[in-house]
C-alpha positions in Angstrom: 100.6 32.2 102.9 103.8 31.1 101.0 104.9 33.2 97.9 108.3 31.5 97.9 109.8 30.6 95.0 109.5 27.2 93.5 111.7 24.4 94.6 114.9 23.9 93.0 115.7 20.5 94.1 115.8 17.9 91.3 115.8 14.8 93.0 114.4 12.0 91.2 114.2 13.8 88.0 117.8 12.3 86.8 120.6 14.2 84.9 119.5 17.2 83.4 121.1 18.4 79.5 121.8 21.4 78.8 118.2 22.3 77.2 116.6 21.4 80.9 119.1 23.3 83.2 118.8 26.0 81.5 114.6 26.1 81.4 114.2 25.2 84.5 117.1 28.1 85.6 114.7 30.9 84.2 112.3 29.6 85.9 114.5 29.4 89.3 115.4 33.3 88.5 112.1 34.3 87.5 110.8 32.9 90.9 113.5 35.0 92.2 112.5 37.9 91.2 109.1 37.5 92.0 110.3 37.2 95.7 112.4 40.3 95.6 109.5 42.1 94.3 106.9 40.9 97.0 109.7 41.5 99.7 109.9 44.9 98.4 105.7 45.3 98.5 106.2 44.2 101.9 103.8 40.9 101.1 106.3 37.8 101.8 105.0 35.8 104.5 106.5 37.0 108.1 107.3 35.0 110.8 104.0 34.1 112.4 103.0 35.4 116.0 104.1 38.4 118.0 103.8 41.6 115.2 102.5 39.9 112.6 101.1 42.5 110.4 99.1 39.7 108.4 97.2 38.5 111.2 95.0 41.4 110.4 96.4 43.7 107.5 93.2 45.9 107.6 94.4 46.7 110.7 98.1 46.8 111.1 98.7 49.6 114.1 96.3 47.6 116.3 97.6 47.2 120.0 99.6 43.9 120.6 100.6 41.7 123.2 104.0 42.1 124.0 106.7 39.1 125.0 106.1 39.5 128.6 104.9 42.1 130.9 106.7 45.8 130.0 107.7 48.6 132.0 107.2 51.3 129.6 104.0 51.6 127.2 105.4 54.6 125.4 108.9 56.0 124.6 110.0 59.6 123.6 113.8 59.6 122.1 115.6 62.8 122.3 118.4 62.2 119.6 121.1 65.4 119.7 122.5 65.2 116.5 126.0 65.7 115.4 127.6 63.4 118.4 127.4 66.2 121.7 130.9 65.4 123.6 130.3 63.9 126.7 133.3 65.3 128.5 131.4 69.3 128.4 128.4 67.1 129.6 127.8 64.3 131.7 131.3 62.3 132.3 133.1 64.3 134.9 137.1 64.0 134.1 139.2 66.0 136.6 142.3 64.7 135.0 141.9 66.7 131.9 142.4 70.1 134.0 145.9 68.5 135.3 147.0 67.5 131.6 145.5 70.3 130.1 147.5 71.7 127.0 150.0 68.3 127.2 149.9 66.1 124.5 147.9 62.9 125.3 150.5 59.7 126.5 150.2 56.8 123.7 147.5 59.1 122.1 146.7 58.8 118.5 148.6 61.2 115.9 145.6 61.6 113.5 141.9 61.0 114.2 138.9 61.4 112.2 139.8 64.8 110.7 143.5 65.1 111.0 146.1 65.6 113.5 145.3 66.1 116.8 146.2 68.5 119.1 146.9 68.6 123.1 144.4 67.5 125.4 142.1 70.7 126.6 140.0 70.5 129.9 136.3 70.5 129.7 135.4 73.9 128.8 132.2 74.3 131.3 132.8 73.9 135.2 131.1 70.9 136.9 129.4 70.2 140.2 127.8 68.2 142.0 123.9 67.4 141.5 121.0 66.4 143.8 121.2 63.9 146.5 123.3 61.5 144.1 126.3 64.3 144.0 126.8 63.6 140.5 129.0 65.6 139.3 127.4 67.2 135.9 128.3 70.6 133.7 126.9 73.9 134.1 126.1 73.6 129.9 123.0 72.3 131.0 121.5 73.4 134.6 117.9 72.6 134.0 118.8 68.7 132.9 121.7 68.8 135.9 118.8 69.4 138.1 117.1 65.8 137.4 120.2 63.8 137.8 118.8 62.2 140.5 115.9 60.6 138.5 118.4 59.8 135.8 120.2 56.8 134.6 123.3 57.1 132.8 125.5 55.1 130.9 129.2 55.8 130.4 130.5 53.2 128.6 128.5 52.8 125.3 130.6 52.4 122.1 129.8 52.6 118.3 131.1 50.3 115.0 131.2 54.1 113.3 133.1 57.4 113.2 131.3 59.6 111.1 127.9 61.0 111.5 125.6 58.7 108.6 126.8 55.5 109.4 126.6 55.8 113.2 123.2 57.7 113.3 122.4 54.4 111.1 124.0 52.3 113.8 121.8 54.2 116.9 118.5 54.2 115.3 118.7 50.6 112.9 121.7 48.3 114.6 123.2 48.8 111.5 125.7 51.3 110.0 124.2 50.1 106.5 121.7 52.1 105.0 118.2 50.0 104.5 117.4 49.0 107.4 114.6 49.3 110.0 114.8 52.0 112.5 113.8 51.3 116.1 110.5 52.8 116.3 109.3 50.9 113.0 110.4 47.8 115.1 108.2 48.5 118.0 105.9 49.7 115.9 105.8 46.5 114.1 105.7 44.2 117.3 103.1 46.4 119.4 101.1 48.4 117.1 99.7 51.4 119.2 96.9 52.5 121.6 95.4 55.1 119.2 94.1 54.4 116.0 93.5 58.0 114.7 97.2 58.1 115.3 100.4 56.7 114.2 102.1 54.1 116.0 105.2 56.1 115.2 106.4 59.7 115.0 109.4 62.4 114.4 109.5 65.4 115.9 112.0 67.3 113.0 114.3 70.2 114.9 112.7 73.7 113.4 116.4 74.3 111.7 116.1 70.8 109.5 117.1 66.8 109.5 119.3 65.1 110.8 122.4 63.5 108.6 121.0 60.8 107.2 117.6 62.3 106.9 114.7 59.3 106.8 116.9 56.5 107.5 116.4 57.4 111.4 112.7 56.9 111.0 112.3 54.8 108.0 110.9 50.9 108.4 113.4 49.2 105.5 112.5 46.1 105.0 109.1 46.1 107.3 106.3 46.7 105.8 106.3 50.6 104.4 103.1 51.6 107.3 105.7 51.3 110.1 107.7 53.8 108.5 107.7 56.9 111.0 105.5 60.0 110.2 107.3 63.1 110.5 105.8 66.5 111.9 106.7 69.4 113.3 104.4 72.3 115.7 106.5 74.4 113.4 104.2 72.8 110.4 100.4 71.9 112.0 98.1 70.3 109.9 94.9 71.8 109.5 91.7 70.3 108.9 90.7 69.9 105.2 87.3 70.5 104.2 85.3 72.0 101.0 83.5 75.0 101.1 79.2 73.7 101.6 80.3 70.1 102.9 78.4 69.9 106.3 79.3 67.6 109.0 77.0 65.3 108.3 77.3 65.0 104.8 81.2 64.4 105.9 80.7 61.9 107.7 77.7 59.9 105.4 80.4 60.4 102.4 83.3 58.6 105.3 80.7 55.9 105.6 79.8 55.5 101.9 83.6 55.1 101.4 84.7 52.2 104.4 81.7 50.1 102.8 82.5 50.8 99.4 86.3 49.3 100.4 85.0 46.7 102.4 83.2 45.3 99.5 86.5 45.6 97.4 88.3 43.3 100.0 85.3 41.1 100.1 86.0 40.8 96.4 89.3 40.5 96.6 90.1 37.7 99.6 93.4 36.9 100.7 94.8 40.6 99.2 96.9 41.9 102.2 98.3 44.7 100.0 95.0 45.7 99.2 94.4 45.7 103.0 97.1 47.2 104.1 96.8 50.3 101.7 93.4 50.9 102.6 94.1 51.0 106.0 97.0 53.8 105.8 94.3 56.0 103.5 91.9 54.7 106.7 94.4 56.6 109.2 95.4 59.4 106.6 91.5 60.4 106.9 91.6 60.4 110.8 94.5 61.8 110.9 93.1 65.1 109.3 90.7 65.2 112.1 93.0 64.1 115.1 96.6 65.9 114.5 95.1 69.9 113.8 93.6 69.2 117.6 96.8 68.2 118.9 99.3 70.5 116.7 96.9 73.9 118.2 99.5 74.8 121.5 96.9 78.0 122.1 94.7 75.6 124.2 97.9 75.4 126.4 98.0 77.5 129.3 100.6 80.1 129.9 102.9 79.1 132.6 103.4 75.6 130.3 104.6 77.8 127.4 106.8 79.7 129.2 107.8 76.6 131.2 109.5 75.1 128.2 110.8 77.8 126.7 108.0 78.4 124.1 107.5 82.0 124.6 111.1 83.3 124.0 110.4 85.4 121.4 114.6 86.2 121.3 115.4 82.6 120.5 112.7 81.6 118.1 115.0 78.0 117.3 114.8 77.5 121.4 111.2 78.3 121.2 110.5 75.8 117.9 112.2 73.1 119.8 110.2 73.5 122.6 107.0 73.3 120.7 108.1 70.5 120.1 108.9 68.8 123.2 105.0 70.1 124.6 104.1 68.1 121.1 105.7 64.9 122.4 103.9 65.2 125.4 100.7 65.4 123.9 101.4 62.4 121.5 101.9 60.3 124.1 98.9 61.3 126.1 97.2 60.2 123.3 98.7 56.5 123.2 101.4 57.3 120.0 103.8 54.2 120.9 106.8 56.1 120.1 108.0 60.0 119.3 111.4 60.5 118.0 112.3 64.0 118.9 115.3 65.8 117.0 117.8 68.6 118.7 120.2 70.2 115.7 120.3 69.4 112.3 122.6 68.2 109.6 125.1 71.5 108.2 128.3 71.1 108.1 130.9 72.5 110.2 128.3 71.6 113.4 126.5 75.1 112.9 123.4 73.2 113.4 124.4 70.3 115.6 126.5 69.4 118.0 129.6 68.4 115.8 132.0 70.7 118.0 135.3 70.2 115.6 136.3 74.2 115.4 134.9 76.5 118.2 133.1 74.1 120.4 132.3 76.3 123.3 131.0 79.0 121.2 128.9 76.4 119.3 127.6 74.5 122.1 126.5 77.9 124.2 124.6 78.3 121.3 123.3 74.2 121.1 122.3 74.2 125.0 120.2 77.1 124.8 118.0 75.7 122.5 118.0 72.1 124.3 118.2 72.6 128.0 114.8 74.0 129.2 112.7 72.8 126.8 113.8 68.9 127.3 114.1 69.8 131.2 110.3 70.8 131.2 109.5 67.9 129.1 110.1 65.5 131.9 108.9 67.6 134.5 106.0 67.8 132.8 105.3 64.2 132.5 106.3 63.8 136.1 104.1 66.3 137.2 101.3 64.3 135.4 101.9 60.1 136.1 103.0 60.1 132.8 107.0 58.8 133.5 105.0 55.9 135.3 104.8 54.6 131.6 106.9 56.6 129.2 110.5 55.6 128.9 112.3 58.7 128.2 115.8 58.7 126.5 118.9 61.1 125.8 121.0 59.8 123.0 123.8 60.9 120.2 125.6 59.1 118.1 129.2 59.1 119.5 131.2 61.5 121.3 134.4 63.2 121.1 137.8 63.2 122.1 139.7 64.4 125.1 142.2 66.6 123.1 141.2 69.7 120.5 142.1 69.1 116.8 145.6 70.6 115.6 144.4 74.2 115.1 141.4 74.5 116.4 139.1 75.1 119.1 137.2 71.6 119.2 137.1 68.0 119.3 137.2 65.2 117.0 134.8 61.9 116.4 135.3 59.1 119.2 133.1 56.1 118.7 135.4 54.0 121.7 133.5 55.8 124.7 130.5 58.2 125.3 127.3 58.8 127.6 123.5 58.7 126.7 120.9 58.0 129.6 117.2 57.0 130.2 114.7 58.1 132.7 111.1 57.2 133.4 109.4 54.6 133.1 111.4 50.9 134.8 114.6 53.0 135.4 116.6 53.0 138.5 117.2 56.8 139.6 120.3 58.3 140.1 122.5 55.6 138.7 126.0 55.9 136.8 126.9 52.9 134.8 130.0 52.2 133.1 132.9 54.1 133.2 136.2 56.1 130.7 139.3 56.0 131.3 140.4 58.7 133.3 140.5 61.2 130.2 137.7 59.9 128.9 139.1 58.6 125.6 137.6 55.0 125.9 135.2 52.9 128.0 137.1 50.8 130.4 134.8 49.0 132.3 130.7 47.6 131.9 131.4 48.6 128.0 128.5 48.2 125.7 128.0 48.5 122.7 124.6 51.0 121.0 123.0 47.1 120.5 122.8 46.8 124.4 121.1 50.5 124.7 119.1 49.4 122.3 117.9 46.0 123.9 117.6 47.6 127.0 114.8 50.0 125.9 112.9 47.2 123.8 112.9 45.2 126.5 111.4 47.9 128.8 108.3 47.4 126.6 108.2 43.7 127.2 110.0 42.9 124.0 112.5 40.2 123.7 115.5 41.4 121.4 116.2 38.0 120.4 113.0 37.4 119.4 111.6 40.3 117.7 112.9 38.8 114.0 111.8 40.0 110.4 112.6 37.4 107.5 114.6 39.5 105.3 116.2 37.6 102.0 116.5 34.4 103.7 117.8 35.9 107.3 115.8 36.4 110.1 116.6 40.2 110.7 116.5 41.9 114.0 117.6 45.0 115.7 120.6 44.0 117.4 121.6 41.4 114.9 123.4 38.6 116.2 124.8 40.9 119.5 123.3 42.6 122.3 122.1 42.3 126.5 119.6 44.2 128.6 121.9 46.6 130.7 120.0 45.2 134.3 122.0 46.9 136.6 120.3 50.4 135.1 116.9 48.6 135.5 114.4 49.4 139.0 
């Protein structure tokens, strides 16, 4: 299908006057507009093959072949919001306890939020972990228990400073807003195993969204269906019905409906839009029949709820968020390609989140407490049943922060030049620390890589191709890690 605009190449036709030019430049513009407007309807031809959505737009969220064999058939993203400082965390740096209180050598006077201050240990002890020895903070015992199954890398950077932009830059490849987040691309490419299901969903923390709200889930320029859903265990959906509508006659009005539409597209050939909107009314309708069975956590037994932390009636945050996290687990028992799952939400002053710039410790005993068990007994859980055999499962923020507090205050700044995230699961090495900081853990020194390699790294754990997985956009063929970007292999089994 071409809906391009029509050629403005006047060879042949000879000199144009002014009369000419300027007719056939309406007509240029006009044309022009026309293709911004099916663009924006998602209806422009795409490149042909792997994730076409018009090689069946009835169907668009039906499973595809990948680029080559993957690793991982689902993913689950857990995305800490507000950039969690990876020196209370995972990146061990003894040399902050020697310099502790001195000003930082060659150190920066002023950093994202002012003037900063003298460098300040970690504020949570560290010790070593498993049969690895990593060294890891007592913030987080449950997830320091699983270090050995872990992959971690040190050394990731980000083009941003400040929370929209770089939560742009983790979930699109781009710090610009309108853009596709990294679920609608896998979305896009793969489809997903259930149909009564979407291909892609959010898990929103019980306390709100993140910064930049739907930009970490939304599909930009993709076609609007690969946008993700969002949902919470905090909100179920419950079935819809009318009061003297039996089952039967349900389902015989269901079937009236799909043939009533499939004579409309029969009228109508050729209408993808058409298609396309039927089909997401199509998985609306399941829906309402699929997600009230999954939302209802009372079939679950006991020792699982209080395994995540769903039972602590004294933290009812804690015990939101892990409803949650025994929600992500049933999605993808179900075949949903891939959960986004959120930990704090946007306020500022890092109430919420994890933006520690004032009284970090106090703010982060508070953070962890609501994160550690729950996403602990996630991947337990999915160990426990084959499930990490093919689920990816990834810890992410945005940045991380600095080694010294800010001038006045109890907390760190924004760094962008150096901070941790890891995966486990499915075609991970275990126990593996790539990359390293400099010995205050100001920058990444060594193996550095920048959020596009994270991000190629996951994609191509589904059998995807970073290179090739390309949208045509305004004349560009569009991609997730733009020009940039390698697999990380030596985090790979």
């Amino acid at each position: 299908m071409n809906h391009g605009a029509e050629s403005l190449s006047f060879q042949g036709h000879g000199l144009l006057d002014r009369r000419g030019f300027l007719g056939r430049s309406a007509t240029a513009l006009g044309s022009v507009a026309l293709t911004h407007l099916l663009g924006r309807e998602g209806l422009l031809a795409a490149q042909p093959g792997l994730g076409s959505l018009f090689a069946d737009p009835a169907h668009p969220n039906r499973p595809r072949p990948p680029h080559f064999s993957p690793k991982a058939r689902n993913v689950i993203v857990i995305f800490c919001a507000g950039a969690v400082s990876q020196l209370e965390t995972w990146d061990y740096k003894p040399e902050l306890h020697r310099w502790n209180d001195k000003p930082m050598p060659g150190g920066p006077a002023v950093t994202f939020q002012g003037p900063a201050g003298n460098l300040a240990r970690p504020q949570y002890a560290f010790r070593p972990r498993g049969q690895t020895g990593k060294m890891v903070s007592d913030l987080i015992p449950h997830l320091a228990e699983l270090t050995d199954d872990i992959a971690f890398v040190h050394s990731l950077t980000s083009k941003s400073n400040t929370h929209g932009p770089a939560e742009n830059f983790l979930s699109t490849g781009f710090a610009l807003d309108g853009f596709p987040s990294i679920g609608s691309w896998i979305g896009y490419a793969l489809g997903t195993d259930n149909q009564d299901l979407p291909a892609f969903v959010s898990l929103l923390d019980p306390r709100g969204v993140p910064q930049n709200g739907s930009n970490n889930w939304g599909s930009g320029f993709l076609p609007a269906t690969f946008q993700g859903t969002t949902w919470s265990a905090q909100n179920p959906v419950r079935h819809l019905s009318a009061p003297g509508i039996t089952h039967d006659a349900d389902q015989a009005a269901r079937r009236l409906l799909g043939q009533l539409n499939q004579r409309h597209l029969e009228q109508h050939p050729g209408d993808e839009k058409l298609a396309a909107r039927i089909a997401s009314y199509e998985l609306a309708a399941r829906m309402q029949l699929s997600v009230p069975e999954i939302s209802d956590l009372s079939t679950e037994p006991a020792h699982i709820l209080k395994a995540y932390g769903a039972d602590d009636t004294g933290n009812p945050i804690k015990a939101g968020f892990a409803r949650n996290c025994i929600l992500a687990r049933r999605l993808v028992e179900r075949g949903v390609r891939f959960v986004q799952l959120f930990n704090g939400a946007y306020a500022s002053g890092g109430e919420l989140n994890w933006d520690g710039h004032n009284k970090l410790k106090e703010q982060y005993d508070r953070h962890a407490a609501i994160l550690d068990q729950p996403a602990a007994a996630l991947i337990r859980d999915l160990g426990q049943r084959g499930l990490l055999e093919s689920t990816l499962v990834v810890w992410c923020t945005e940045f991380g922060r600095m080694p010294f507090f800010q001038k006045g205050a109890q907390g760190r700044d924004h760094n962008p030049d150096g901070f941790t995230s890891w995966m486990t699961g499915a075609g991970i090495r275990k126990g593996v620390s790539h990359g390293v900081t400099d010995e205050l853990g100001r920058a990444a020194v060594n193996d550095v890589h920048p959020l596009y390699d994270f991000n190629a790294t996951l994609l191509h754990l589904l059998g995807l191709d970073h290179e090739r997985l390309t949208f045509e956009h305004n004349g560009v063929q569009r991609r997730l890690t733009n020009v940039e970007g390698h697999v990380i292999r030596e985090i790979l089994a």
